[in-house]
CHARMM internal coordinates of N, CA and C (Angstrom, degrees):
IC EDIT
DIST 1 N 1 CA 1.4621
DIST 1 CA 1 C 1.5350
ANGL 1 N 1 CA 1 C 110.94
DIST 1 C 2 N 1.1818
ANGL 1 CA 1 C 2 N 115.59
DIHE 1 N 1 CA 1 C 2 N -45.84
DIST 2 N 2 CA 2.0910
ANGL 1 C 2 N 2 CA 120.71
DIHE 1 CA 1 C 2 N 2 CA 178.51
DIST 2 CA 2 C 1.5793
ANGL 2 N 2 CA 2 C 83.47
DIHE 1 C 2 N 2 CA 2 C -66.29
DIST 2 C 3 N 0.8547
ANGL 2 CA 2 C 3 N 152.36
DIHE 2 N 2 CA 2 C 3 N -35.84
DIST 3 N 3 CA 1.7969
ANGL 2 C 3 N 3 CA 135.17
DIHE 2 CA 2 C 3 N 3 CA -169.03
DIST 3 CA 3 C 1.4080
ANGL 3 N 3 CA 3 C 104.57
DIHE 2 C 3 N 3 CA 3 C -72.27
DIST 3 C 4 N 1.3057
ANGL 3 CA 3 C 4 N 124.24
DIHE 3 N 3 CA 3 C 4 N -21.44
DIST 4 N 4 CA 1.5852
ANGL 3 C 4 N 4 CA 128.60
DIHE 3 CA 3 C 4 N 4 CA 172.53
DIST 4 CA 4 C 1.4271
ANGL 4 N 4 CA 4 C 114.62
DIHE 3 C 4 N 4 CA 4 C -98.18
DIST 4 C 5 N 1.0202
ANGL 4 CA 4 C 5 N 116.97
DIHE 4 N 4 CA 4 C 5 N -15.45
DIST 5 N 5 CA 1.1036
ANGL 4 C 5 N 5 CA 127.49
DIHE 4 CA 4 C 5 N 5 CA 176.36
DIST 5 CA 5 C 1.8782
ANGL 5 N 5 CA 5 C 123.35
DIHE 4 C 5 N 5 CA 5 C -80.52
DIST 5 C 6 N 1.8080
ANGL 5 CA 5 C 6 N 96.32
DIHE 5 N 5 CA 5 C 6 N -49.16
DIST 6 N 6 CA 1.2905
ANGL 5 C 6 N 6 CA 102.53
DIHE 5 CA 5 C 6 N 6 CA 161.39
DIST 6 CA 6 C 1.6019
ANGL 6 N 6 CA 6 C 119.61
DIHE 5 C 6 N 6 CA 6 C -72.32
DIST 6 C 7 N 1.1772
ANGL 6 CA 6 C 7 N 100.22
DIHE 6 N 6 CA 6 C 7 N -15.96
DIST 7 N 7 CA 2.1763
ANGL 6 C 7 N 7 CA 105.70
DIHE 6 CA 6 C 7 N 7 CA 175.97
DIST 7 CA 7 C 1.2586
ANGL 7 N 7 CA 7 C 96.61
DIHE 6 C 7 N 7 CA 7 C -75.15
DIST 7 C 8 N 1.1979
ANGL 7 CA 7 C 8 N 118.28
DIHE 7 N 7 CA 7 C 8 N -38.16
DIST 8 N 8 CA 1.4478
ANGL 7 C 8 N 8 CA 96.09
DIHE 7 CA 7 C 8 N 8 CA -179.34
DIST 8 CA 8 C 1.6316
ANGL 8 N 8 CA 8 C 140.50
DIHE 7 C 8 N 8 CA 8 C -70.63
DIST 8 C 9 N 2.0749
ANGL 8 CA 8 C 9 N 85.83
DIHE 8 N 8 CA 8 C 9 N -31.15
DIST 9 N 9 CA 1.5729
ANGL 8 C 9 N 9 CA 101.82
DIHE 8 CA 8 C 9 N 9 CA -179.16
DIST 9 CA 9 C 1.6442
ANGL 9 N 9 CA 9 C 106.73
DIHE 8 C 9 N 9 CA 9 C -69.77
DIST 9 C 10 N 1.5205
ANGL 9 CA 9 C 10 N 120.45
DIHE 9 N 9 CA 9 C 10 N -41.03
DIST 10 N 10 CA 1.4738
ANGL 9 C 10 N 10 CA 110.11
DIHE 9 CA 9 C 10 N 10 CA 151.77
DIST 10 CA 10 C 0.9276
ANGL 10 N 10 CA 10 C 153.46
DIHE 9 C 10 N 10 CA 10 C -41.62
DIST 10 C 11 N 1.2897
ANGL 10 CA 10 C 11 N 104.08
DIHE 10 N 10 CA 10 C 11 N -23.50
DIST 11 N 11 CA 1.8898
ANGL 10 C 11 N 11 CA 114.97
DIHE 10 CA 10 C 11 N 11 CA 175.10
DIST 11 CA 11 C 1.8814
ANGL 11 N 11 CA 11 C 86.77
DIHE 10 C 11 N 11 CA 11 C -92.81
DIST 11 C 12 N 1.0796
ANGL 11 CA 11 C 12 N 123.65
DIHE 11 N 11 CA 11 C 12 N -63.35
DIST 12 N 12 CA 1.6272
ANGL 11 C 12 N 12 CA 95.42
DIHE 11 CA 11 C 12 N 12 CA -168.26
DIST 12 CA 12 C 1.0875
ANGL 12 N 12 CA 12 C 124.44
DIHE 11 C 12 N 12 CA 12 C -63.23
DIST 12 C 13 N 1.8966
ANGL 12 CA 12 C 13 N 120.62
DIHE 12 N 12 CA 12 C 13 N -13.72
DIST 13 N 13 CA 1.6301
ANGL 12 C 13 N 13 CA 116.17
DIHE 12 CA 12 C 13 N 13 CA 165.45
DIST 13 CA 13 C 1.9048
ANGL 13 N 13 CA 13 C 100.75
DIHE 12 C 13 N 13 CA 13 C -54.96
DIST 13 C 14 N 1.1838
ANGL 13 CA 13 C 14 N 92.79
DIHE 13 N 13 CA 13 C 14 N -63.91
DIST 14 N 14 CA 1.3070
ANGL 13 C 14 N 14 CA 93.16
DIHE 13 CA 13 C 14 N 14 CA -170.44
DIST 14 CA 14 C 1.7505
ANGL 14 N 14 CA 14 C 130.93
DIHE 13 C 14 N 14 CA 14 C -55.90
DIST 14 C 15 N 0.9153
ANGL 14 CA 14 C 15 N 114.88
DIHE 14 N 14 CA 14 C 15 N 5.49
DIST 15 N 15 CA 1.6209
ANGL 14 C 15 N 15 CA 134.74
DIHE 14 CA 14 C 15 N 15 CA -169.56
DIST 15 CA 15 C 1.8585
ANGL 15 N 15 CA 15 C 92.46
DIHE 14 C 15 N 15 CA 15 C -115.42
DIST 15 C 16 N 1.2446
ANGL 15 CA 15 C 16 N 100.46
DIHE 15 N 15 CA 15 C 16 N -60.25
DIST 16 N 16 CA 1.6572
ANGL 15 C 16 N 16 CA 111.19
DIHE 15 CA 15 C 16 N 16 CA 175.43
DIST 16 CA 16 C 2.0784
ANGL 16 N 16 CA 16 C 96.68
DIHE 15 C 16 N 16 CA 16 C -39.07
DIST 16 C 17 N 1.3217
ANGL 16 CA 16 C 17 N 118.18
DIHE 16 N 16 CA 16 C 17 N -65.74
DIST 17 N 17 CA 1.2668
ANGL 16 C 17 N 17 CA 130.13
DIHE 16 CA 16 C 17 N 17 CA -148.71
DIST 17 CA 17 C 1.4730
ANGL 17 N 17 CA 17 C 106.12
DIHE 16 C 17 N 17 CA 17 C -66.04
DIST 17 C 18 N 1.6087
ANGL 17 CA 17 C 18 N 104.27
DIHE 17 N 17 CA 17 C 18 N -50.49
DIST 18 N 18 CA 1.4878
ANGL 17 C 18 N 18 CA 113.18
DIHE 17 CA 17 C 18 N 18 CA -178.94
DIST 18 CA 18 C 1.7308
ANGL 18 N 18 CA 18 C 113.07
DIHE 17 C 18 N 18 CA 18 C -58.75
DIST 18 C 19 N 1.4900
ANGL 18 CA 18 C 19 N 104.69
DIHE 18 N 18 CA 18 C 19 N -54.37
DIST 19 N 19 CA 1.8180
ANGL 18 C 19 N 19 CA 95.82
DIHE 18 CA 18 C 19 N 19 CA 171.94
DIST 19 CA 19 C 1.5044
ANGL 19 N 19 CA 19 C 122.87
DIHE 18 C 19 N 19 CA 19 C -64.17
DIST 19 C 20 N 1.6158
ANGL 19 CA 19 C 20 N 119.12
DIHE 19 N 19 CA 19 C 20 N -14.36
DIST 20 N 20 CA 1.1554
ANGL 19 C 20 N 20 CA 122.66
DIHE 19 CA 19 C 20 N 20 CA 171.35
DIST 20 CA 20 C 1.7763
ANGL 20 N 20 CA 20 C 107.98
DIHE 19 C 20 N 20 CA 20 C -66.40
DIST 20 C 21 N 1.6689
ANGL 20 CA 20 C 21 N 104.23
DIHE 20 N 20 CA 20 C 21 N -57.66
DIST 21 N 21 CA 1.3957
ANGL 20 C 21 N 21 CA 100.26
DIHE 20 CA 20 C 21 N 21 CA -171.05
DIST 21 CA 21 C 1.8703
ANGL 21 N 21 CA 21 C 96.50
DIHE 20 C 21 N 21 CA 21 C -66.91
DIST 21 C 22 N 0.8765
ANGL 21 CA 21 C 22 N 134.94
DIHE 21 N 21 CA 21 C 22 N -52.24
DIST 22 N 22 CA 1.5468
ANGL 21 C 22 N 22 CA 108.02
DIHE 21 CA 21 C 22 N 22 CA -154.47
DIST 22 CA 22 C 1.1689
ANGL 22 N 22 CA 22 C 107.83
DIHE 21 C 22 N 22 CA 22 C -70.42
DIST 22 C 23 N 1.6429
ANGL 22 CA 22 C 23 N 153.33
DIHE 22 N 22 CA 22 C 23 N 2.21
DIST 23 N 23 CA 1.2860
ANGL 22 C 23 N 23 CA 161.16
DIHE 22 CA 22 C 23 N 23 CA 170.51
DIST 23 CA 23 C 1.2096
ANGL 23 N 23 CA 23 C 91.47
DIHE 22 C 23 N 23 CA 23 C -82.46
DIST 23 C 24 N 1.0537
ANGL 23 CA 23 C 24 N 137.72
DIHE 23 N 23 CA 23 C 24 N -81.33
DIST 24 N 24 CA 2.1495
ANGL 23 C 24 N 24 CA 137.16
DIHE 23 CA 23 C 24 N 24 CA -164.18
DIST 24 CA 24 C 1.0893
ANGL 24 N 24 CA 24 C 105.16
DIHE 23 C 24 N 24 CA 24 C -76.99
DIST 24 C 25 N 1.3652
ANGL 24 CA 24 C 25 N 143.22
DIHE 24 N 24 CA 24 C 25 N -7.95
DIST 25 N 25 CA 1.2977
ANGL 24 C 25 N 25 CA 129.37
DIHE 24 CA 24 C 25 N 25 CA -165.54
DIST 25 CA 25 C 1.7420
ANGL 25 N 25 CA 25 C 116.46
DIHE 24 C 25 N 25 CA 25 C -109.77
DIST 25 C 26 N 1.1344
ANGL 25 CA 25 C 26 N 116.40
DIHE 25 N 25 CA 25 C 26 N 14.57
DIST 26 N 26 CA 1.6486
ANGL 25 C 26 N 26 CA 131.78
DIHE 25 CA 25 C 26 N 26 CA 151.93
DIST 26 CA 26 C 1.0141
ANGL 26 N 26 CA 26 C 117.60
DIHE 25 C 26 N 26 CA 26 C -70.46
DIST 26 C 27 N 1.5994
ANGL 26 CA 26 C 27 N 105.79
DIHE 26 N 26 CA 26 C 27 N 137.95
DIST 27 N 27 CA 2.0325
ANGL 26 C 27 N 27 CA 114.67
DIHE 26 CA 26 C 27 N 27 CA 149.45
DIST 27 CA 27 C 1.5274
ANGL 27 N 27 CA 27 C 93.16
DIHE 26 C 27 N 27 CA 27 C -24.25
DIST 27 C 28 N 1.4855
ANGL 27 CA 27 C 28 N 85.77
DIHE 27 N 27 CA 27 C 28 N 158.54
DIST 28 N 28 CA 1.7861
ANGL 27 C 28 N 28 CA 108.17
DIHE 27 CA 27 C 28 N 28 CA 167.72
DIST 28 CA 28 C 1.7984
ANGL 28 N 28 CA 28 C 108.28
DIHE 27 C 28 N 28 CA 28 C -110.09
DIST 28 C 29 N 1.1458
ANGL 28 CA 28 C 29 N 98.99
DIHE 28 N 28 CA 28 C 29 N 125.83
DIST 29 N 29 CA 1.3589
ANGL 28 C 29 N 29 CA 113.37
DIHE 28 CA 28 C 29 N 29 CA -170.29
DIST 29 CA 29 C 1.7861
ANGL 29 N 29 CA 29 C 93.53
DIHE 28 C 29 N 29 CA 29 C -46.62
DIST 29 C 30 N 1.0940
ANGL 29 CA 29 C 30 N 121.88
DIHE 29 N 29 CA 29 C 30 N 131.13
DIST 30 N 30 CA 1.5557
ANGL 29 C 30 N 30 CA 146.54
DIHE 29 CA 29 C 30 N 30 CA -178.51
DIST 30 CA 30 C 2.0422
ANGL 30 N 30 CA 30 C 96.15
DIHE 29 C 30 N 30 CA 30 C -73.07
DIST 30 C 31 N 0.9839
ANGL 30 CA 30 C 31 N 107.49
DIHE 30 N 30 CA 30 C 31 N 130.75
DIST 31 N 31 CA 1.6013
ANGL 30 C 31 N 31 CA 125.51
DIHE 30 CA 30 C 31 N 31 CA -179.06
DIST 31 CA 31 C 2.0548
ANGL 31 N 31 CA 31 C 115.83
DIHE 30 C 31 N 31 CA 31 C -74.21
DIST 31 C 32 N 0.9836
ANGL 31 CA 31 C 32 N 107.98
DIHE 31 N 31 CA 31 C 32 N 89.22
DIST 32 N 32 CA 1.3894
ANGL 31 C 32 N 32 CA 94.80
DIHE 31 CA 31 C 32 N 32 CA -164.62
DIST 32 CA 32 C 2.0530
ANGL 32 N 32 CA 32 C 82.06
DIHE 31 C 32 N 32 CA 32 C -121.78
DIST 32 C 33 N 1.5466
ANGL 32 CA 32 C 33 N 87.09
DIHE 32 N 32 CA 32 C 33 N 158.31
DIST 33 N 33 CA 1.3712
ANGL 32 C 33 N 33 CA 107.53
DIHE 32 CA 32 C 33 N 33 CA 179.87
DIST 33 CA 33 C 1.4369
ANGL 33 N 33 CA 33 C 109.20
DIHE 32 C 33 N 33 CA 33 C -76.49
DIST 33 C 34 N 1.2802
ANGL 33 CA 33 C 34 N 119.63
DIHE 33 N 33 CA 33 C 34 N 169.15
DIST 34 N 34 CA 1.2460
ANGL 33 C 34 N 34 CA 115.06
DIHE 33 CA 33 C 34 N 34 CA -163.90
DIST 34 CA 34 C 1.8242
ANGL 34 N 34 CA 34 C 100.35
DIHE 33 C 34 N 34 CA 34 C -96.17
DIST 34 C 35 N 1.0113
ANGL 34 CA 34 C 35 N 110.94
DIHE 34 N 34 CA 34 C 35 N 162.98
DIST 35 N 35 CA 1.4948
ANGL 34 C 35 N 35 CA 110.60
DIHE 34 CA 34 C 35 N 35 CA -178.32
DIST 35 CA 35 C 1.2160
ANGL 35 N 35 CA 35 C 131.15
DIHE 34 C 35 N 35 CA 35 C -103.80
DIST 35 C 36 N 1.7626
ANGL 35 CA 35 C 36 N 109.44
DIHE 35 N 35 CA 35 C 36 N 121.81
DIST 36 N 36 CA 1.6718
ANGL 35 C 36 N 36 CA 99.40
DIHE 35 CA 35 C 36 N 36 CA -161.83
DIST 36 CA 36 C 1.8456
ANGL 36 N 36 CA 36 C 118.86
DIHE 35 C 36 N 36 CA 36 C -38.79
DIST 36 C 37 N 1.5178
ANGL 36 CA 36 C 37 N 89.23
DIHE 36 N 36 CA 36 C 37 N 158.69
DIST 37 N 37 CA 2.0553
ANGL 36 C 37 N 37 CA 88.58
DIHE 36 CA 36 C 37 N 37 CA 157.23
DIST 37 CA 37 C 1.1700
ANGL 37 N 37 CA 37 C 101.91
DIHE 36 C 37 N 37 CA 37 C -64.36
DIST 37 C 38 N 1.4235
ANGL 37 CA 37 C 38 N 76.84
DIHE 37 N 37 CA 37 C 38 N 161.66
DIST 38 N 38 CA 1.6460
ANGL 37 C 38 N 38 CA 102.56
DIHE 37 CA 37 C 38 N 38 CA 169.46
DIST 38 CA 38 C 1.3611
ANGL 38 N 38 CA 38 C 116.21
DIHE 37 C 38 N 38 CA 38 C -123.26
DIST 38 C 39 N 1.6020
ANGL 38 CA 38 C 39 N 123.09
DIHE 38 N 38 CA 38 C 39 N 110.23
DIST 39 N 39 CA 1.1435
ANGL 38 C 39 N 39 CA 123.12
DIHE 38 CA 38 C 39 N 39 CA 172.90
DIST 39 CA 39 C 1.1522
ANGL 39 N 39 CA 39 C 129.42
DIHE 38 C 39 N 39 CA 39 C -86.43
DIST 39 C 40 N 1.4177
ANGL 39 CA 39 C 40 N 107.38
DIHE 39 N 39 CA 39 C 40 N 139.07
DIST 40 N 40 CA 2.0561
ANGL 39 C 40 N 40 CA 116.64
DIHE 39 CA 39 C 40 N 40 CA -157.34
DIST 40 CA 40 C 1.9652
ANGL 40 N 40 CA 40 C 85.28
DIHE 39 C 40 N 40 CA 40 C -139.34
DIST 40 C 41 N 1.3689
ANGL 40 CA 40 C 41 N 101.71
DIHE 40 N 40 CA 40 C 41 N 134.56
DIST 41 N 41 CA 1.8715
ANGL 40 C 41 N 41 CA 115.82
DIHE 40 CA 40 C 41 N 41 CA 170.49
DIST 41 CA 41 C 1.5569
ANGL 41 N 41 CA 41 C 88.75
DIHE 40 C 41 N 41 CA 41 C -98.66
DIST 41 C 42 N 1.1500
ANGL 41 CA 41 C 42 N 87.24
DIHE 41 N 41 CA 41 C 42 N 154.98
DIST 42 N 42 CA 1.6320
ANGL 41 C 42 N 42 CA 105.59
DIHE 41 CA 41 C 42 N 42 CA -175.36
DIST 42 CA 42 C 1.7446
ANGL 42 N 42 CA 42 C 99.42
DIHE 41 C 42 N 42 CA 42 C -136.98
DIST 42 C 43 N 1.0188
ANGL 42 CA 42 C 43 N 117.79
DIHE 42 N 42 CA 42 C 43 N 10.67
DIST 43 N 43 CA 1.5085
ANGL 42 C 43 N 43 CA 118.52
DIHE 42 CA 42 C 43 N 43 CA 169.97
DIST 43 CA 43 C 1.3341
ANGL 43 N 43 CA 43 C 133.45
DIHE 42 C 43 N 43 CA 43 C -54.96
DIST 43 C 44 N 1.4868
ANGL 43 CA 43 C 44 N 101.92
DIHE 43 N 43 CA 43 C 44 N -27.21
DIST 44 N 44 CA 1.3259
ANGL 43 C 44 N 44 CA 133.11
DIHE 43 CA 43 C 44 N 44 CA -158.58
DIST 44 CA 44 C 1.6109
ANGL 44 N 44 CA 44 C 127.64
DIHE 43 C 44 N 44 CA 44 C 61.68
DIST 44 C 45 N 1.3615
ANGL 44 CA 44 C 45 N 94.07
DIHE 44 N 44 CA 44 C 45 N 17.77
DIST 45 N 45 CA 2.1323
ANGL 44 C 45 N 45 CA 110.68
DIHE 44 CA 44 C 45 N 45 CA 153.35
DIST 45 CA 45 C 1.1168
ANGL 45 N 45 CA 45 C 106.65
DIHE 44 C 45 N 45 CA 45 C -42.04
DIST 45 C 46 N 1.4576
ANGL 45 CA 45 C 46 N 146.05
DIHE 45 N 45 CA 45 C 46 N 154.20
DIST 46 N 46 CA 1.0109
ANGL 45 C 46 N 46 CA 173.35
DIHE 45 CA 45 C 46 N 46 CA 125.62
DIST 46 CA 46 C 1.6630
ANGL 46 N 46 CA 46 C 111.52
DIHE 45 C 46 N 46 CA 46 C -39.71
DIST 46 C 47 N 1.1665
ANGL 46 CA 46 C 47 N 138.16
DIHE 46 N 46 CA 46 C 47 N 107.08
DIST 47 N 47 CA 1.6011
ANGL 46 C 47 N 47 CA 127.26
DIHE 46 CA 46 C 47 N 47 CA -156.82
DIST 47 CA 47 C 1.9965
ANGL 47 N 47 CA 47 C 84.92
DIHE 46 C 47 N 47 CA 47 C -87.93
DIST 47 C 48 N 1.5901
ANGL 47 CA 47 C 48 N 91.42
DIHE 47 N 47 CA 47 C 48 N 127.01
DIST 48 N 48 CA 1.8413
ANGL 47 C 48 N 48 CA 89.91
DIHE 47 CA 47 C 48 N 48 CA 175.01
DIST 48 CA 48 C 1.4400
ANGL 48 N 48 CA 48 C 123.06
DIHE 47 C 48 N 48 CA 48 C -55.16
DIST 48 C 49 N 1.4531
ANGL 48 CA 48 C 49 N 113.71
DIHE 48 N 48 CA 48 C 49 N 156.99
DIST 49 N 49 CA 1.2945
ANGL 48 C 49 N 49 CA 131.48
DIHE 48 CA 48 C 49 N 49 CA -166.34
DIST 49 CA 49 C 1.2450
ANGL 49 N 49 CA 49 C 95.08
DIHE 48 C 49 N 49 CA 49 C -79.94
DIST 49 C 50 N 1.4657
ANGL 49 CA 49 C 50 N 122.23
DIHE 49 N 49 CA 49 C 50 N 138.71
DIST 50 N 50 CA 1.6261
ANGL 49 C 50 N 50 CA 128.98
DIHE 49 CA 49 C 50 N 50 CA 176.71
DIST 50 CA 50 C 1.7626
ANGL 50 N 50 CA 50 C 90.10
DIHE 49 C 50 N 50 CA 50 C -104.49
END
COOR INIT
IC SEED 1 N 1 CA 1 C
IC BUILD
């Protein structure tokens, strides 16, 4: 019965470990500023010729 008992506590270390490592174990998302709006007319003006 402890031989099923310890199979078991091994499989949930090991289930525990694997979802631990693939959550913390990524690059860290890189810090970038946020990106201006973008303004678009919807009037249907013609944006002037430069």
């Amino acid at each position: 019965m402890w031989i099923l008992m310890l199979e078991a506590g091994v499989a949930l270390f090991l289930l525990v470990f694997i979802v631990w490592w693939t959550m913390f174990a990524g690059r860290k998302p890189e810090a970038r500023p946020p990106a201006p709006p973008q303004v678009r007319k919807h009037d249907g003006e013609e944006p002037p010729a430069s």
